[in-house]
C-alpha positions as a printed Julia matrix, in Angstrom:
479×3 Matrix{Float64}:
 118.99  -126.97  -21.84
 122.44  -127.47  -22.98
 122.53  -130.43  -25.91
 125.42  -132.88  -25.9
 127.93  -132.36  -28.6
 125.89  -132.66  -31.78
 127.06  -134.48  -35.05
 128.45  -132.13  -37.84
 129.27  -129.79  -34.84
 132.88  -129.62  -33.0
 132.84  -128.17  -29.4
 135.71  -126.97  -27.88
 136.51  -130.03  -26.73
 139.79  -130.25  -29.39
 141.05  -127.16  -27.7
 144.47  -129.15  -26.53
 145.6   -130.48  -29.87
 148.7   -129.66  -31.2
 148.47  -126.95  -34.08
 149.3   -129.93  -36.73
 146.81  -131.94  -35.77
 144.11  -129.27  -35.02
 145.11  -128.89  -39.04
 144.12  -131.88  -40.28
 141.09  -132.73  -37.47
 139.77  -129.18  -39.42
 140.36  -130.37  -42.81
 136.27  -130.03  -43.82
 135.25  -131.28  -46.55
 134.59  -129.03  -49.87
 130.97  -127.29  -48.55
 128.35  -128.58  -50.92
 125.62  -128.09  -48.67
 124.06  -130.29  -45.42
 126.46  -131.88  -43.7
 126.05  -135.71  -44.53
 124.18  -137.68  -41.39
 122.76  -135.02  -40.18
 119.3   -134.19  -39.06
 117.69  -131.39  -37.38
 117.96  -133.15  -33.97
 121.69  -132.04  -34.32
 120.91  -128.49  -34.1
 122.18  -126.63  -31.05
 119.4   -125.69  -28.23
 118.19  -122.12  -28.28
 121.36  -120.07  -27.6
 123.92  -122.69  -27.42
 127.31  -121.78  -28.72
 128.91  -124.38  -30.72
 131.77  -123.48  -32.89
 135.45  -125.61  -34.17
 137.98  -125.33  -32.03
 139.9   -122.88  -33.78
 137.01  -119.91  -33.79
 136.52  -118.49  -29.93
 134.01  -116.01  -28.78
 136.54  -113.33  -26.83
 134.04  -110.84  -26.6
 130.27  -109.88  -26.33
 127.86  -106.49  -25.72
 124.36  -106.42  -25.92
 122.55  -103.92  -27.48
 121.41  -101.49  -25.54
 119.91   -97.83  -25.46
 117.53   -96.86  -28.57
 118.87   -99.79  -29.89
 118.07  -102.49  -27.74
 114.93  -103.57  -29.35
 116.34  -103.04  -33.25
 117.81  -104.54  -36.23
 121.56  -104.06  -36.29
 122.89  -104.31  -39.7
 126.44  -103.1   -41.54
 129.88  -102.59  -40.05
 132.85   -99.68  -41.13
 136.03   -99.42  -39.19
 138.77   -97.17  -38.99
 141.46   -96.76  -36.56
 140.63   -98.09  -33.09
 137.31   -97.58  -33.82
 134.3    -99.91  -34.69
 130.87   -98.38  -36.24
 128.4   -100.13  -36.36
 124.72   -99.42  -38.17
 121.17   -99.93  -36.43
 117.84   -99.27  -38.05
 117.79   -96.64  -35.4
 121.1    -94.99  -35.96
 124.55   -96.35  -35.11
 127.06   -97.22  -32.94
 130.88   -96.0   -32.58
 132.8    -99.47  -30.76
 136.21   -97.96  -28.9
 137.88  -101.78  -29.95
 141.03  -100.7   -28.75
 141.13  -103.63  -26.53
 139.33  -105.72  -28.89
 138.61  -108.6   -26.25
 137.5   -105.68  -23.61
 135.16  -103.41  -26.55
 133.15  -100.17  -25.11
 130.23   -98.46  -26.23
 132.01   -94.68  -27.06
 129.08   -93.69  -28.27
 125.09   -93.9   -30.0
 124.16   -91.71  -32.65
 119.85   -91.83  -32.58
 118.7    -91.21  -36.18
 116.66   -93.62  -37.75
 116.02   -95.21  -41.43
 116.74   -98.51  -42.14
 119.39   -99.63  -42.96
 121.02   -97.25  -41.84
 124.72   -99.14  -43.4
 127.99   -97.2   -42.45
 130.99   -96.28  -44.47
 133.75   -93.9   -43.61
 136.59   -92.14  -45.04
 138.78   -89.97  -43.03
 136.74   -87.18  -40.9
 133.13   -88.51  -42.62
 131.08   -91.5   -42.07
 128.08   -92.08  -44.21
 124.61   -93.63  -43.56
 122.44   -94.66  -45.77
 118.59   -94.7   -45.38
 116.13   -96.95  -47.17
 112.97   -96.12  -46.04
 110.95   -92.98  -47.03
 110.72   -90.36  -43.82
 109.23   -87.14  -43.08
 112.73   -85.45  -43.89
 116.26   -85.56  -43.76
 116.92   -85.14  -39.85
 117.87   -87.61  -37.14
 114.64   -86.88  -35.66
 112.42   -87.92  -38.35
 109.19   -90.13  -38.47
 108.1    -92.28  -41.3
 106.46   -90.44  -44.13
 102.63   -90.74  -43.85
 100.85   -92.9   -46.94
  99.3    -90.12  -47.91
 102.23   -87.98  -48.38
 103.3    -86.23  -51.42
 106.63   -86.54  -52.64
 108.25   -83.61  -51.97
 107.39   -84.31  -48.2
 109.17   -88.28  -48.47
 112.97   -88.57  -47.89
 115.82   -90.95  -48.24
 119.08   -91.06  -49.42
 122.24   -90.37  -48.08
 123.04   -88.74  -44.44
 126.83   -87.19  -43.71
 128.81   -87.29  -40.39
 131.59   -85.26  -39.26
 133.71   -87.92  -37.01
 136.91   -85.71  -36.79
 136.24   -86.56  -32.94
 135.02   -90.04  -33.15
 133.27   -90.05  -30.09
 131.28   -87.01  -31.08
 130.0    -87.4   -34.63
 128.07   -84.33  -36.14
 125.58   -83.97  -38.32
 126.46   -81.83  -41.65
 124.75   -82.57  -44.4
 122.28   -84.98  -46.33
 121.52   -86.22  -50.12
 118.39   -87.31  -51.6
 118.49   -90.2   -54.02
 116.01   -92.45  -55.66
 114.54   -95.18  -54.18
 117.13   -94.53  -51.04
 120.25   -96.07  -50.02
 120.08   -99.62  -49.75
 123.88   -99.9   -49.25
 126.49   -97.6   -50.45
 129.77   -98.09  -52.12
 131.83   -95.78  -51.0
 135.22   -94.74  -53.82
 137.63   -92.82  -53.67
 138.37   -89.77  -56.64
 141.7    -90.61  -58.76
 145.0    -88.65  -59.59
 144.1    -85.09  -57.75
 140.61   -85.27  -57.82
 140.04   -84.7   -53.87
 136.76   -86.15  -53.8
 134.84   -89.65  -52.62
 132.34   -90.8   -54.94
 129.41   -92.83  -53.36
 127.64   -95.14  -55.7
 124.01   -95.81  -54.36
 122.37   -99.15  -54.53
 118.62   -98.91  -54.67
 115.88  -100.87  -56.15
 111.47  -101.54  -56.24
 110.76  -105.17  -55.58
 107.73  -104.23  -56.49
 105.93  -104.29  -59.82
 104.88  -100.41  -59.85
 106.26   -97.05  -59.76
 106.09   -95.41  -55.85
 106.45   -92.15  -54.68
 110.46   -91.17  -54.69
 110.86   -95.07  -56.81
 109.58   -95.16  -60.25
 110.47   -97.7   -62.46
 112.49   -98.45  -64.64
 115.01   -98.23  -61.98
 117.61   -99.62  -63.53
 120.24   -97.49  -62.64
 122.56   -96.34  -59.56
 122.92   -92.98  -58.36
 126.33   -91.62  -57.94
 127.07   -88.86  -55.23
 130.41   -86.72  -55.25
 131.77   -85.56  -51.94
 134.34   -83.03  -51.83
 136.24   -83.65  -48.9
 137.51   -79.74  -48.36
 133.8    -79.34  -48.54
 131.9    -82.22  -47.71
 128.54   -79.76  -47.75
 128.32   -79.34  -51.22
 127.77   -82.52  -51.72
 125.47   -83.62  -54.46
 124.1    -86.56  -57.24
 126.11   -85.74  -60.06
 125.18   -89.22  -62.31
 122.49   -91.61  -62.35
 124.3    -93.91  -64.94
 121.8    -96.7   -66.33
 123.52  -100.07  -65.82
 120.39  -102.39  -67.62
 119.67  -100.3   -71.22
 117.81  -103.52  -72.22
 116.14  -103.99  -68.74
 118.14  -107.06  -67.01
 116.98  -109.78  -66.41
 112.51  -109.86  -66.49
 112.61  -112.21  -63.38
 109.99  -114.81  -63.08
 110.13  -118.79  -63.04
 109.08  -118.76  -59.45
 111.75  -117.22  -56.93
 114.33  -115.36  -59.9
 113.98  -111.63  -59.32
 113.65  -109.13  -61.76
 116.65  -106.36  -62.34
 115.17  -103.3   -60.99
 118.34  -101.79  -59.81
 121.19  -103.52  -57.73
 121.81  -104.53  -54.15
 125.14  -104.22  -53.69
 128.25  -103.12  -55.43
 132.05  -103.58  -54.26
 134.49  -101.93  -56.11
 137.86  -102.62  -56.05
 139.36   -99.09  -56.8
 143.24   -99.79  -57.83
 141.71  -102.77  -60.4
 139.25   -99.71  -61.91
 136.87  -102.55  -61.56
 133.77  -102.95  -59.75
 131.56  -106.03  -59.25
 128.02  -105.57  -58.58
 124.97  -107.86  -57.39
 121.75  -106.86  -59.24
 119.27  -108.62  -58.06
 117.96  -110.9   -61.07
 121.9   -110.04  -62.47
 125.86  -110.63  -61.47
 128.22  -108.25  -63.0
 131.58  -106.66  -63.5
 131.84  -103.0   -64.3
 134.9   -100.49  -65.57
 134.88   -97.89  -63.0
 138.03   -95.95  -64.45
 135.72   -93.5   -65.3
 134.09   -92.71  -61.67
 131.08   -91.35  -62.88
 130.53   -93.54  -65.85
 130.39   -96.6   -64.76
 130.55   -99.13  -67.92
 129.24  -102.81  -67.96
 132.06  -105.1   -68.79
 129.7   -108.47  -68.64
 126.87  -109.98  -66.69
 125.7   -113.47  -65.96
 122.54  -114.89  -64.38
 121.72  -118.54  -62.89
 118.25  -119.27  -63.36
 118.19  -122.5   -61.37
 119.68  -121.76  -58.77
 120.29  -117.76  -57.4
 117.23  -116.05  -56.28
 118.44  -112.61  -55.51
 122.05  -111.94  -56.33
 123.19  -109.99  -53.29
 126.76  -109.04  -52.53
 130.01  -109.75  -53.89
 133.37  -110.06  -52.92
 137.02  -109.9   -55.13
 139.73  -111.84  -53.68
 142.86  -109.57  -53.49
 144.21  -110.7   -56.72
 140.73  -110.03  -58.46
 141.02  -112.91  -60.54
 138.14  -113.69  -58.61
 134.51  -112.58  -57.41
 132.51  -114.54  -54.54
 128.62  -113.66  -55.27
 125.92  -114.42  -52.67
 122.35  -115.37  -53.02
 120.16  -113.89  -50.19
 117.04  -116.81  -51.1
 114.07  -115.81  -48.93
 115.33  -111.95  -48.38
 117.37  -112.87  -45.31
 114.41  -114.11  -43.5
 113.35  -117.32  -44.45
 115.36  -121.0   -43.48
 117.35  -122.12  -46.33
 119.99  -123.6   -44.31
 118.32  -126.87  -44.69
 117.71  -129.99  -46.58
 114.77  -129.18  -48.56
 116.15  -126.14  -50.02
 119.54  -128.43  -50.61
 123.7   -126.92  -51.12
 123.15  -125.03  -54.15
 120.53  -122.4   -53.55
 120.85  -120.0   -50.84
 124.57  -120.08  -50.87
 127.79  -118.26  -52.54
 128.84  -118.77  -56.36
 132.38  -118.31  -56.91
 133.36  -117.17  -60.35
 136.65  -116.61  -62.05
 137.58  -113.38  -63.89
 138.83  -114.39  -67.45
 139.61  -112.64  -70.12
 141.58  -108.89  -70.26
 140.33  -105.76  -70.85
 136.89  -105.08  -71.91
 136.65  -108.91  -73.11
 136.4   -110.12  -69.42
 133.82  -113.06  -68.83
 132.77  -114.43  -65.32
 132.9   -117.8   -65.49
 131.67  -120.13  -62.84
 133.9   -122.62  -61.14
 131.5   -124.26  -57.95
 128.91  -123.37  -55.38
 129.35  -123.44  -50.75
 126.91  -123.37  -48.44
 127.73  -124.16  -44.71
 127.94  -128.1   -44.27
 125.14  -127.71  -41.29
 121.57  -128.18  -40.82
 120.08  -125.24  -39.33
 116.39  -125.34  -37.59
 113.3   -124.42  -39.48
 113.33  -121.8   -37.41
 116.09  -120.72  -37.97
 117.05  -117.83  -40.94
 119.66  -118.45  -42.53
 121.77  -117.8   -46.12
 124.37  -116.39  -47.39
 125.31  -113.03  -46.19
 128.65  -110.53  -45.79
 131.59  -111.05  -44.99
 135.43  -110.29  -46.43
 138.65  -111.72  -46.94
 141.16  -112.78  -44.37
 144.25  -111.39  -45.63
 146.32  -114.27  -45.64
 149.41  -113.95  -48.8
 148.77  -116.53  -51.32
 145.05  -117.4   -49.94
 141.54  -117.04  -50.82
 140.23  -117.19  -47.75
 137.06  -115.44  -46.43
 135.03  -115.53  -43.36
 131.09  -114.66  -43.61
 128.26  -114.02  -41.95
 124.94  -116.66  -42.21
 122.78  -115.06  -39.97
 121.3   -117.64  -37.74
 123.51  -120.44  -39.42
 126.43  -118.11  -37.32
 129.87  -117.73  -38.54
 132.07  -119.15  -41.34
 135.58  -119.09  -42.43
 136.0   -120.95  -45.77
 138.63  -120.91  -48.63
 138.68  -120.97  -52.37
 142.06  -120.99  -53.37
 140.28  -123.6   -55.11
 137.45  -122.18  -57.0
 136.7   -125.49  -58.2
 136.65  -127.21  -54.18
 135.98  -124.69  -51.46
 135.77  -125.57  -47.94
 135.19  -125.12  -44.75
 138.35  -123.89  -41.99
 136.45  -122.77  -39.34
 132.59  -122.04  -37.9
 130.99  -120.28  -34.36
 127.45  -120.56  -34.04
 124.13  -120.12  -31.96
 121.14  -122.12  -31.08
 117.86  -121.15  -32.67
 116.3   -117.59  -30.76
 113.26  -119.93  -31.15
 112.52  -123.43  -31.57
 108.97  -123.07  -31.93
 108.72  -119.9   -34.11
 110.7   -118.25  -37.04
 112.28  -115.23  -35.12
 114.79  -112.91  -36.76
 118.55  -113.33  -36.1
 121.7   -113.88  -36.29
 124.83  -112.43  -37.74
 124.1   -109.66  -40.27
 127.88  -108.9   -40.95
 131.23  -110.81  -39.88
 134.39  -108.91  -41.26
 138.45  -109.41  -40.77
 139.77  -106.18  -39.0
 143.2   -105.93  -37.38
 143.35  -109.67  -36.13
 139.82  -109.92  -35.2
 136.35  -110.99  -36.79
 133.57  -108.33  -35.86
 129.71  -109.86  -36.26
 126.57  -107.49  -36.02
 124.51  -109.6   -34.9
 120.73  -108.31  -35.72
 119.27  -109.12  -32.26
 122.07  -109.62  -29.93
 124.63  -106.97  -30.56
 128.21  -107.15  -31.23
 130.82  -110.1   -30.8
 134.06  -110.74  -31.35
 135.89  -113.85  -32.44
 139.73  -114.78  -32.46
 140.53  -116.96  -35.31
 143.6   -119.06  -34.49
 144.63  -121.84  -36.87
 148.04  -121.98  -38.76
 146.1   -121.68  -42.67
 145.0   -118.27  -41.34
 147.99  -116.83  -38.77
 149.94  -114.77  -41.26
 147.03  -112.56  -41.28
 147.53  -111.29  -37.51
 150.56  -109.17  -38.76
 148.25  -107.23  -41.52
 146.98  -104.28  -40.62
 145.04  -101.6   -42.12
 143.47   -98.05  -40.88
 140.26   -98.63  -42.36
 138.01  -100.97  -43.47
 134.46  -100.46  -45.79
 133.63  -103.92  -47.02
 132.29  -102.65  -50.78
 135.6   -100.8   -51.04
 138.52  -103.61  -51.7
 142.05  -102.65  -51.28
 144.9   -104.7   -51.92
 145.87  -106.56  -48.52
 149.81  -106.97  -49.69
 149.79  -103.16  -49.26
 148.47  -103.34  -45.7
């Protein structure tokens, strides 16, 4: 049942203003959480699309195949190609015609999360959950299994012909592959480096995951010989431990969940769980802490991060709830559940992080709805800070902090609740910026793509790039 236009919500219904005054109508205020006035009876009905006027839905494909009936998760892109990860392998997107996207291709191989990153003729995929072995036609390692018979880690793919990747090689790390960060060697070093995010929410040592795990392992690839890849650091990050967690939802610092480094800055920022930090990464396989910080009323689980292109910057996210719970609402409020933005002060190895404000997006989701904050990337628009970001169920968002101090709100797409009588898993896993486009993986209804049109964010139409991996900034002005 379709709902009328709900408060806090724009249909398309502005589509005919001029381009100065669709500017101003989308002026939103700075997002500091719930959208004033409104309630949960302005929540779209299950499925609706509502977006702002200057966010459209140009494309859709279902999931389909092996994948149909799993999670989608993490986006790479390079060329006129989109891949994108499923718990049961991944997808290669010919976007060549990005409102008119095909399905070139499935790769089957299962292990969550199975997240993608590529670099010329190699993708990687990472697995985070312990299997029988290292081959695409694995089953989950029995309970009883000993650990030379449990496997996860890292998986490579030849994608010289994109449409036909091939299996060549795999790397076993502790605790898995979470998410990867994938950098590339300096000077004539001919190698990627892949640093591998991994950590035990748990509270004792398991089979392949013993704590203390507060490290990351590093993985060299050679690229004439992509085979002989191999761990060649496991560089401790937390000597002292991080932070012990506790005082209700704060997690401990058993590893991290995310880095994104930023290779022509040598820097590196890194989400940690119960920790935010910046890192040196001049040294590739020595890794060096340059500071932390930690807020212990109000981020659960520090999650991602994002530099702007200046990276003067970092955006950190706090997945409250794991990514399945509804924080989008009032009870849980605009602070928690939502992105910090910090400033990079300082030079050299006296660098700080220093916190400038908070956004969540300024509407009430559903309490069935989950929703926090999740990826996403810059728009590479000269002079802005302005990135768009996936909320799961709370959809889309396209927000700027030129500010740090007031960021807000350009631009939104949404849909309904899956379910308005159960929590059901949903929603946009990853929305990234890619040649003129925003990509979403949306965990159970497959890909989409948005056009973005709005005159704060049109100079970023004429960038263009060859490849994109989320955790591994580059400099737009060089695009």
């Amino acid at each position: 049942m379709k709902h009328s236009a709900p408060r806090g919500r724009q249909l398309k219904r502005l589509a005919g203003l001029s381009a100065a005054t669709l500017a101003l109508s989308l002026l939103v205020a700075p997002g500091t959480g719930a959208a004033q006035g409104v309630t949960s009876a302005d929540v779209p009905g299950v499925d609706e699309i509502v977006s702002s006027p200057n966010l459209t839905q140009v494309a859709h494909l279902d999931k389909t195949g092996p994948f149909a009936n799993s999670t989608n998760s993490d986006w790479a892109f390079q060329g006129k190609y989109a891949y994108g990860g499923n718990y049961n392998g991944f997808t290669v997107y010919d976007i060549s015609k990005p409102r008119q996207p095909k399905v070139a291709t499935q790769v089957s191989c299962p292990g969550a999360q199975n997240d993608v990153s590529v670099h010329g003729n190699l993708l990687f995929l990472g697995t985070d959950s312990q299997r029988s072995d290292d081959s695409c036609t694995s089953t989950a390692a029995a309970p009883t299994a000993p650990e030379d018979a449990r496997w996860e880690g890292i998986k490579i793919f030849d994608i010289s012909d994109p449409v036909n990747p091939q299996y060549i090689d795999a790397v076993k790390t502790d605790c898995g592959s979470h998410t990867q960060t994938m950098v590339p060697g300096k000077g004539g070093d001919r190698s990627v480096y892949l640093y591998i995010s991994s950590y035990n929410l748990t509270t004792q040592s398991l089979p392949n995951c013993k704590l203390p795990h507060d490290k990351i392992s590093i993985i060299k690839v050679p690229l004439k010989n992509p085979t002989a890849a191999a761990v060649v650091a496991t560089p401790i990050l937390f000597p002292e431990g991080g932070n012990p967690g506790g005082g209700g939802e704060i997690s401990a610092t058993t590893g991290c969940h995310d880095i994104t480094a930023y290779p022509a800055l040598d820097l590196a920022a890194g989400a940690c769980m119960g920790d935010g930090a910046l890192f040196d990464i001049s040294d590739r396989t020595n890794p060096k802490v340059i500071t932390t910080v930690r807020d212990t009323e109000n981020f659960a689980f520090w999650h991602s991060a994002t530099f702007n292109n200046d990276g003067t910057k970092v955006v950190f996210t706090d997945e409250l709830g794991g990514g399945g719970a509804a924080t989008c609402n009032e009870k849980v409020g605009p602070t928690r559940g939502a992105n910090a933005v910090y400033a990079v002060t300082g030079e050299g190895a006296k660098r700080k992080l220093k916190f400038r404000s908070y956004f969540k997006i300024p509407r009430m989701n559903a309490d069935t709805e989950n929703c926090v904050a999740h990826n996403g990337s810059l728009i590479p628009v000269p002079g802005k800070d302005i990135m768009v970001q996936a909320w799961y169920q709370g959809g889309i968002s396209v927000w700027d902090f030129t500010n740090a101090r007031k960021p807000k709100e350009l631009a939104f797409w949404e849909r309904g609740p899956i379910s308005t009588t159960a929590l059901v898993s949903g929603g946009s896993w990853s929305a990234y910026w890619y040649n003129g486009f925003i990509y979403s993986n949306d965990i159970a209804k497959g890909m989409d793509v948005l056009e973005l049109v709005d005159p704060r964010t049109d100079p970023a139409k004429y960038k263009r790039t060859q490849v994109f991996n989320a955790q591994t900034q580059s400099n737009y002005r060089d695009w």
